[in-house]
Residue frames as a rotation matrix with the C-alpha (Angstrom) as fourth column:
UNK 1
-0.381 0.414 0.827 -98.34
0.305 -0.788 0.535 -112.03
0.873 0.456 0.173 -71.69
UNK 2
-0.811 -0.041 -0.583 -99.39
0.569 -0.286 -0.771 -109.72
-0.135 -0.957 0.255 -68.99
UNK 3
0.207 0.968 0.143 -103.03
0.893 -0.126 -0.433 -108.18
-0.401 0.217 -0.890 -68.60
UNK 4
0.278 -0.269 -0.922 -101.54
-0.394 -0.908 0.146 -104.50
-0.876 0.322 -0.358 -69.34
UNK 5
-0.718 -0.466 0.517 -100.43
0.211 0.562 0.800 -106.11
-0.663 0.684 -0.305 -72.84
UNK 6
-0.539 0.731 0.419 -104.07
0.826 0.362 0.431 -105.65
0.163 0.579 -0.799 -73.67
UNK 7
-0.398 0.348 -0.849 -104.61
0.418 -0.755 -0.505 -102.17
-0.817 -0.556 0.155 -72.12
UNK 8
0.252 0.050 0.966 -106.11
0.964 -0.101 -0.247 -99.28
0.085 0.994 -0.073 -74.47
UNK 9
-0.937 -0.341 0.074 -104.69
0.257 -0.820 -0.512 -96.87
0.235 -0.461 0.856 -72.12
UNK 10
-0.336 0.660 -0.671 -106.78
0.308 -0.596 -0.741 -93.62
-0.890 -0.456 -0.003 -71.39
UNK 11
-0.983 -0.074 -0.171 -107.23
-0.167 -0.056 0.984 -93.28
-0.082 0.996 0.043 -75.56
UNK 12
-0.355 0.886 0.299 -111.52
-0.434 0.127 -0.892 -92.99
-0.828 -0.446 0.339 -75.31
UNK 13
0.232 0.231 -0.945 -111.50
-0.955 -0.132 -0.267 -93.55
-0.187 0.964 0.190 -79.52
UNK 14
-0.688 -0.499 -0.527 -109.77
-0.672 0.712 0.204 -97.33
0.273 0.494 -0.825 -79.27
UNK 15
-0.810 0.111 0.576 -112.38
0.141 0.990 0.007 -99.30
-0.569 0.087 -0.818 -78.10
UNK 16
0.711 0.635 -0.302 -114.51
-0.335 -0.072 -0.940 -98.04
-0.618 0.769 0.161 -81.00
UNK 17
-0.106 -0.452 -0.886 -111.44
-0.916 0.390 -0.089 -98.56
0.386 0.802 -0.455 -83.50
UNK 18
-0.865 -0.376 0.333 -110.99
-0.456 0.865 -0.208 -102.20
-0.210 -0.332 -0.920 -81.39
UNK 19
0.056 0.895 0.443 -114.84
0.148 0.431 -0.890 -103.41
-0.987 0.115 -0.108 -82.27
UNK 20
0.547 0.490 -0.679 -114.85
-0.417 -0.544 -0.729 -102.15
-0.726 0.681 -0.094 -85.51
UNK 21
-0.726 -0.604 -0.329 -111.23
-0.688 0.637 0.348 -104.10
-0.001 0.479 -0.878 -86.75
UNK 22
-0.993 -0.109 0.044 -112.59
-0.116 0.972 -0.204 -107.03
-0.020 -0.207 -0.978 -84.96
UNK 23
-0.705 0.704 0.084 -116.73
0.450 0.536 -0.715 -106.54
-0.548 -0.467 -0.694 -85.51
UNK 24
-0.747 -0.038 0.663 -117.42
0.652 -0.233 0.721 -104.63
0.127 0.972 0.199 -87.88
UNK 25
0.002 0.829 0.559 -120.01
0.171 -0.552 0.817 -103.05
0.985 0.094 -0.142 -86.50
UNK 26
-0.826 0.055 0.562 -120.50
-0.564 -0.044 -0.825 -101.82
-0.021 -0.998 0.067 -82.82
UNK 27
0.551 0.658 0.514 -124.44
-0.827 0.511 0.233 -103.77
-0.110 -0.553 0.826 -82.92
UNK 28
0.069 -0.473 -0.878 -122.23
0.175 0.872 -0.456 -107.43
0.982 -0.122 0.143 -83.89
UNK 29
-0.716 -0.652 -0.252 -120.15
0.254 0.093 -0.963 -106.25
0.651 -0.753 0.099 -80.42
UNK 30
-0.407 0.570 0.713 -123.03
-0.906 -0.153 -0.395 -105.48
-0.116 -0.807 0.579 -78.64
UNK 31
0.732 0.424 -0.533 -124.77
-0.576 0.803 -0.152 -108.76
0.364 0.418 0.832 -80.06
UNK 32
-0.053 -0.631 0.774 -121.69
-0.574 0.654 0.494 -110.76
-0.817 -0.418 -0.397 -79.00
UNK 33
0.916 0.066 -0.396 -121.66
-0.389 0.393 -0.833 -111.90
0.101 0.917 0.386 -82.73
UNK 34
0.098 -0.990 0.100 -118.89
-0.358 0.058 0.932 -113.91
-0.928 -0.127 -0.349 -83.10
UNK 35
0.420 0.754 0.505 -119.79
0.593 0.193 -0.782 -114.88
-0.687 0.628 -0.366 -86.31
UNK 36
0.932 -0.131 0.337 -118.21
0.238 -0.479 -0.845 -112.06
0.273 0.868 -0.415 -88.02
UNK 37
0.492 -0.865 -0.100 -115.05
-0.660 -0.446 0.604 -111.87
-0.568 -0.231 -0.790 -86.51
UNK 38
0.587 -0.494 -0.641 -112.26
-0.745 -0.021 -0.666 -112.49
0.316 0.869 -0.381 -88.84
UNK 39
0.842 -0.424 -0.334 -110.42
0.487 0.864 0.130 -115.99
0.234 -0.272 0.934 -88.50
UNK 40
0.948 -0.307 -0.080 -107.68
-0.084 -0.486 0.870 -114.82
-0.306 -0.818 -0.487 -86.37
UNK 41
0.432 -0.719 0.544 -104.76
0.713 0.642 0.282 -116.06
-0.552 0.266 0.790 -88.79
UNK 42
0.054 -0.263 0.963 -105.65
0.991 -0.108 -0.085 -114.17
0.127 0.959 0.255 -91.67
UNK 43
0.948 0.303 0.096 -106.20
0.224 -0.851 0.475 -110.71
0.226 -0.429 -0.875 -89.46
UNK 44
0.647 -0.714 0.269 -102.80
-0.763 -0.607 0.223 -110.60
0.004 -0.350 -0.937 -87.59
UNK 45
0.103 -0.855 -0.508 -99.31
-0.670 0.318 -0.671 -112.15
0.735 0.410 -0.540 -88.48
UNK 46
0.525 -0.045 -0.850 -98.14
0.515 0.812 0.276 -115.17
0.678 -0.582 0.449 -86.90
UNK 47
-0.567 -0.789 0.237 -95.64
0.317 -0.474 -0.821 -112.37
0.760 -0.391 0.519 -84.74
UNK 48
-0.616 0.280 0.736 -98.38
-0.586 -0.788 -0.190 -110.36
0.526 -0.548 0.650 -83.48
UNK 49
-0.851 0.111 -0.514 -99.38
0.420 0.732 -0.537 -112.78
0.317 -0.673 -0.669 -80.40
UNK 50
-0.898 0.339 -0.280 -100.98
0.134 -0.396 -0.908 -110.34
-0.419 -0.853 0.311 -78.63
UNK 51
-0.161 0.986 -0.053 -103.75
-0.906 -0.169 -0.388 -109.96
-0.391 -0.015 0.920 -81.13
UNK 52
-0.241 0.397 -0.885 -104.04
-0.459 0.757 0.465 -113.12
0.855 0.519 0.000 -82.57
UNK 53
-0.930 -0.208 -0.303 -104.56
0.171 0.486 -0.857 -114.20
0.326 -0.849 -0.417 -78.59
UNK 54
-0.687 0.654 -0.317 -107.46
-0.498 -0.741 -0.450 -111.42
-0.529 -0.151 0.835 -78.31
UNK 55
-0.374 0.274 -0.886 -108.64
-0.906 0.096 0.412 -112.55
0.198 0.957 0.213 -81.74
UNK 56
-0.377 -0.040 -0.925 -108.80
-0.012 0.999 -0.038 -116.41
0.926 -0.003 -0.378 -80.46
UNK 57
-0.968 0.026 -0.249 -110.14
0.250 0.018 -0.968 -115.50
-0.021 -0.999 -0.024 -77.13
UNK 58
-0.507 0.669 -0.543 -112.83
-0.836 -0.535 0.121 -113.14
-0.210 0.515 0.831 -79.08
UNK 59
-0.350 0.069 -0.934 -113.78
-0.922 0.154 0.356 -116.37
0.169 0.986 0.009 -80.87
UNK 60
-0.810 -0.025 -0.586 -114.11
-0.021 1.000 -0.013 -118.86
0.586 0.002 -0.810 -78.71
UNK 61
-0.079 0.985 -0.154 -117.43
0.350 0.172 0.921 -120.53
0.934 0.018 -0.358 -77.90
UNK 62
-0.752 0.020 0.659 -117.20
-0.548 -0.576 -0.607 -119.42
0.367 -0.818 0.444 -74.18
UNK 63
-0.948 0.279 0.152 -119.61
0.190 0.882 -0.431 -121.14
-0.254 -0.380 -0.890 -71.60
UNK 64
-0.754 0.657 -0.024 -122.30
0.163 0.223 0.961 -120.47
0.636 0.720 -0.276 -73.66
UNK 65
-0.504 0.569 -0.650 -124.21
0.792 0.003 -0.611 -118.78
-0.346 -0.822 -0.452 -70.49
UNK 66
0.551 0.684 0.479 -126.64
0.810 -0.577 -0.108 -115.90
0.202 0.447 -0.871 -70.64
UNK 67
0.947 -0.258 -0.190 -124.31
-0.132 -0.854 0.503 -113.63
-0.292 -0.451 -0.843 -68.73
UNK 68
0.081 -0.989 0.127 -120.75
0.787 0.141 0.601 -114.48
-0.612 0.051 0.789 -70.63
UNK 69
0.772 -0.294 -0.564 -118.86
-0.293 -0.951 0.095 -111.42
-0.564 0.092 -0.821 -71.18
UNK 70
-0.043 -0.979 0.202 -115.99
0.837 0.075 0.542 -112.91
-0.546 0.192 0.816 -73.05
UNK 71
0.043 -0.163 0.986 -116.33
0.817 -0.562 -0.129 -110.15
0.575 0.811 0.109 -75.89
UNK 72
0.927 0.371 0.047 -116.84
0.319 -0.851 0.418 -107.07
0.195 -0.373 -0.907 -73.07
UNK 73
0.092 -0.764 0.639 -114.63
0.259 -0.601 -0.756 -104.65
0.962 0.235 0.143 -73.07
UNK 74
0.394 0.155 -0.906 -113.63
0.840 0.338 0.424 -104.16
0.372 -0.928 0.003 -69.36
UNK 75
0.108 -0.402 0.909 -113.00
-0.207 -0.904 -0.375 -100.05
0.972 -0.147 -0.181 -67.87
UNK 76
0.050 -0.429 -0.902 -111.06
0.989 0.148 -0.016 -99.90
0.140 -0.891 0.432 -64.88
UNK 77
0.611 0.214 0.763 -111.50
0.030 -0.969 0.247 -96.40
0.791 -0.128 -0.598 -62.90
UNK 78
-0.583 -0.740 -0.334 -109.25
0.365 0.128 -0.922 -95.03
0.726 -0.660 0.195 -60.34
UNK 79
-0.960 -0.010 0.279 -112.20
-0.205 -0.655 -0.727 -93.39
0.190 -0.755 0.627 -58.97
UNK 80
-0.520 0.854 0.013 -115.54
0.332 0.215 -0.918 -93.67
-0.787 -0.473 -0.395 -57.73
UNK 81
-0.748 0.484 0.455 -118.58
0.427 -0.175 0.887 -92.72
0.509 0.858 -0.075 -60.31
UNK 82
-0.681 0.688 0.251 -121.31
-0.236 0.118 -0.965 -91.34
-0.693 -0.716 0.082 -58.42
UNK 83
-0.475 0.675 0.564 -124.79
0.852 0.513 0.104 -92.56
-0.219 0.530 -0.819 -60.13
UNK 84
0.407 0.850 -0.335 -125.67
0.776 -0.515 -0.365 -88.94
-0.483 -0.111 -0.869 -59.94
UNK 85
0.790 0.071 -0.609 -125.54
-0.294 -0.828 -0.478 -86.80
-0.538 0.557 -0.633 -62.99
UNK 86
-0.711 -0.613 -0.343 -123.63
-0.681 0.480 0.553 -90.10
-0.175 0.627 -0.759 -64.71
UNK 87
-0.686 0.208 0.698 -126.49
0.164 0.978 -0.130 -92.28
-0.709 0.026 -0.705 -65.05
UNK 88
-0.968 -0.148 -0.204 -127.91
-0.174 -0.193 0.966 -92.85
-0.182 0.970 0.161 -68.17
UNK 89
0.069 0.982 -0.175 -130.43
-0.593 0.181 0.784 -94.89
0.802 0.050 0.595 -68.29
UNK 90
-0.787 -0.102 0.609 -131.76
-0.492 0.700 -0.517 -98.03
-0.373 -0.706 -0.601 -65.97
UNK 91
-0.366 0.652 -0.664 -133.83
-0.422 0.519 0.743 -101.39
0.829 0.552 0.085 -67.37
UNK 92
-0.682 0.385 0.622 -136.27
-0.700 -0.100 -0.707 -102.47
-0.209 -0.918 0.338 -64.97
UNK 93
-0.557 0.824 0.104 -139.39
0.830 0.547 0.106 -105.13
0.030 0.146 -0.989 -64.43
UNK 94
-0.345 0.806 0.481 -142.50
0.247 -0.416 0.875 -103.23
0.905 0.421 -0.055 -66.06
UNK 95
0.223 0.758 -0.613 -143.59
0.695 0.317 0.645 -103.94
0.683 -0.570 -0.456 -62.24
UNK 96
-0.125 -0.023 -0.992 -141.75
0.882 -0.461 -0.100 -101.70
-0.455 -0.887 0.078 -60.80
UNK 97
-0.843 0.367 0.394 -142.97
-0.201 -0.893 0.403 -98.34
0.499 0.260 0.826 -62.98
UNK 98
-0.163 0.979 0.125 -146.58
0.174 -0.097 0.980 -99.70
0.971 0.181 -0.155 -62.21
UNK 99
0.212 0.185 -0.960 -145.77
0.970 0.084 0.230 -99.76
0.123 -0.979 -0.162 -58.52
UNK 100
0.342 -0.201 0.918 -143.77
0.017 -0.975 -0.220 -96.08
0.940 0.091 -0.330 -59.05
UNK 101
0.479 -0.548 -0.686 -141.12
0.878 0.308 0.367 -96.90
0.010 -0.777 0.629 -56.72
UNK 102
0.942 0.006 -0.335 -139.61
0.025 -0.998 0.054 -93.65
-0.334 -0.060 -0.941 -55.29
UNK 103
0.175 -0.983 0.052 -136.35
0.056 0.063 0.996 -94.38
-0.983 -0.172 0.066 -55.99
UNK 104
-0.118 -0.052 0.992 -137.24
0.983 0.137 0.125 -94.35
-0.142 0.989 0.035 -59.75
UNK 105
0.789 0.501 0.355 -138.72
0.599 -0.754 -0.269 -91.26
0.134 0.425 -0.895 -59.75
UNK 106
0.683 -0.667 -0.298 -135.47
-0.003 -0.410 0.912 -90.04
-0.730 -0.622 -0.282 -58.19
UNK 107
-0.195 -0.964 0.182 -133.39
0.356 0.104 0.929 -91.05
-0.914 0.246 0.322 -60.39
UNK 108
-0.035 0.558 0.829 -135.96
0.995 0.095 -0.022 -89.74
-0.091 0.824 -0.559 -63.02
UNK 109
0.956 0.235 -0.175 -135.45
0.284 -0.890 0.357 -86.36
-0.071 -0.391 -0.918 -61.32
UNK 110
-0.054 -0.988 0.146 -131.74
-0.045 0.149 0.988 -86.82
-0.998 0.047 -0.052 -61.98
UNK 111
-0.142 -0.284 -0.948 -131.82
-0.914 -0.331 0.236 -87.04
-0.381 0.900 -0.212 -65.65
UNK 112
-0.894 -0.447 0.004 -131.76
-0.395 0.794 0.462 -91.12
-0.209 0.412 -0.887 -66.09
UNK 113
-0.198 0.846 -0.496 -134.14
-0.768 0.180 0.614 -92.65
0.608 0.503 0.614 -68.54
UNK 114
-0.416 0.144 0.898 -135.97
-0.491 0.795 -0.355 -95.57
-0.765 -0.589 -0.261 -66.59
UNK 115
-0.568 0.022 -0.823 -136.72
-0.695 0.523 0.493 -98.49
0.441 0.852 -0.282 -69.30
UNK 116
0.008 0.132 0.991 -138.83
-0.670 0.737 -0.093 -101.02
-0.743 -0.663 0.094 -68.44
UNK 117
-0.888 -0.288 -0.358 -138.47
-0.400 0.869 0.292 -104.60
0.226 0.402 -0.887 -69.60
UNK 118
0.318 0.907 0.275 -141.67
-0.804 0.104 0.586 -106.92
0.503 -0.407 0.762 -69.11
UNK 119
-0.850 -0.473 0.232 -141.52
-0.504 0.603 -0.619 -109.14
0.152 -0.643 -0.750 -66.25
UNK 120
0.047 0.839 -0.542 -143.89
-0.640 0.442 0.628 -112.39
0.767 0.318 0.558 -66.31
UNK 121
0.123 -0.196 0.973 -143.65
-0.988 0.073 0.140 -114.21
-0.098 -0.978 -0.185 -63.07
UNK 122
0.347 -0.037 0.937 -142.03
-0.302 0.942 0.149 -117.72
-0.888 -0.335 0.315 -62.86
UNK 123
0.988 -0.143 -0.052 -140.65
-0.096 -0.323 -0.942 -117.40
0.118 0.936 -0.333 -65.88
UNK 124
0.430 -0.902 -0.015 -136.61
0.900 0.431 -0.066 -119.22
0.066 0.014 0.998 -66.66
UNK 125
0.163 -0.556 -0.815 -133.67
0.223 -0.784 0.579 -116.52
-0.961 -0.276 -0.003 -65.97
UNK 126
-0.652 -0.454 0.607 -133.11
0.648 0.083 0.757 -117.03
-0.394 0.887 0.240 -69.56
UNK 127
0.435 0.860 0.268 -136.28
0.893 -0.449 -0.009 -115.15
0.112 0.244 -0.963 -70.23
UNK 128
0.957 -0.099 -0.271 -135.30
0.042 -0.882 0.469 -112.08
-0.286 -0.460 -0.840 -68.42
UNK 129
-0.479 -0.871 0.107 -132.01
0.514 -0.180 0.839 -111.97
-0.711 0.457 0.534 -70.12
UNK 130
-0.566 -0.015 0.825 -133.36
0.812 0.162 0.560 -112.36
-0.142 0.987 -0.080 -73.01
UNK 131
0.819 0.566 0.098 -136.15
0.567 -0.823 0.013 -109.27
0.088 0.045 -0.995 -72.03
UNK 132
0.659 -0.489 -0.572 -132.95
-0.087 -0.804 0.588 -107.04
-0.747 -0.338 -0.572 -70.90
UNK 133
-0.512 -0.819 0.260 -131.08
0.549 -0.078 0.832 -107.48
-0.661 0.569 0.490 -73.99
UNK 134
-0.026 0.575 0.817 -134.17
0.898 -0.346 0.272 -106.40
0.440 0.741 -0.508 -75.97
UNK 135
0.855 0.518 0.040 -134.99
0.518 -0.843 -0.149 -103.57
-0.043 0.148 -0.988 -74.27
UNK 136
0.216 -0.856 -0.469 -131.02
0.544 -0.294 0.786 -102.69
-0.811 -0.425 0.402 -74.04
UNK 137
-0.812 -0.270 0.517 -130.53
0.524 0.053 0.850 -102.98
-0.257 0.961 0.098 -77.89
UNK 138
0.411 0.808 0.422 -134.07
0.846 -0.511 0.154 -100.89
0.340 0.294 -0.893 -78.28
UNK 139
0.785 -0.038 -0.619 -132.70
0.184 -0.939 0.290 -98.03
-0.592 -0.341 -0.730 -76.12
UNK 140
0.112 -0.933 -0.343 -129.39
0.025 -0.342 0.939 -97.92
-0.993 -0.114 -0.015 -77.97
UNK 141
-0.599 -0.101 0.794 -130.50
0.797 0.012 0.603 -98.47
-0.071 0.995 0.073 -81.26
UNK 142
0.555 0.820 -0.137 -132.86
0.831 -0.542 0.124 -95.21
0.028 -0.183 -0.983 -80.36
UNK 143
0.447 -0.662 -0.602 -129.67
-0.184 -0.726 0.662 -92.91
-0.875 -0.185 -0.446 -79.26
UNK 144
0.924 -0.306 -0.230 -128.53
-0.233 0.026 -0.972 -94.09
0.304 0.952 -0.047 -83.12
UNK 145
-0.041 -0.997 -0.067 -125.16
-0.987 0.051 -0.153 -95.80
0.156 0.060 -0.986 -81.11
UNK 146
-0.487 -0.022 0.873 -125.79
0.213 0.967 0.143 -99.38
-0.847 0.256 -0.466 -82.26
């Protein structure tokens, strides 16, 4: 199998249909629920490799880090993005609103929401994951797309 095997092309609508087969829900696939993903047998014939590979790849325990993407969906651009007048939002330590770093306010002057996250000094990396998923899953369950 070859990584293009697994493309969804330039189709913007498949990796919503591609969570939804396989997650029923876009918050599961933001959650990284594996849990609900269908047992890869009974989903796709013993022929269709390519997803039962996905399906089994989807499923497996992965290194079980704060930062494992196995479930992310990965966009490849041929071009640059600029950050201006494409950025959405941006999660931050609480500390830097209270300091009102200019570079926020900039980008606040640009259109992108600035989120903060709370930030407790000395405090495990796990923590701060765990604060930037919350406030992720708060902003997106706000825009009503999770």
């Amino acid at each position: 199998m070859n990584v293009e095997d697994f493309s969804l092309g330039t189709d913007t609508s498949r990796p919503n249909k591609l969570i939804m087969k396989s997650f029923g829900s876009r918050l599961a696939y933001f959650q990284g629920d594996i849990h609900v993903l269908p047992n890869p047998t009974t989903l796709a014939k013993a022929y269709e490799f390519h997803a039962r590979s996905y399906l089994s790849l989807l499923s497996s325990p992965g290194r079980n880090e704060p930062d494992d993407r196995i479930c992310s969906i990965e966009i490849i651009l041929a071009e640059q993005v600029p950050l201006k007048g494409n950025l959405l939002a941006i999660i931050v330590p609480h500390t830097l609103c209270e300091d009102e770093a200019p570079w926020l306010a900039q980008l606040q002057e640009a259109g992108a929401i600035v989120q903060p996250y709370p930030f407790v000094p000395g405090r495990h990396p796990d923590y701060y994951q765990a604060q930037l998923e919350v406030a992720a899953k708060e902003f997106y369950q706000k825009r009503g797309e999770i």
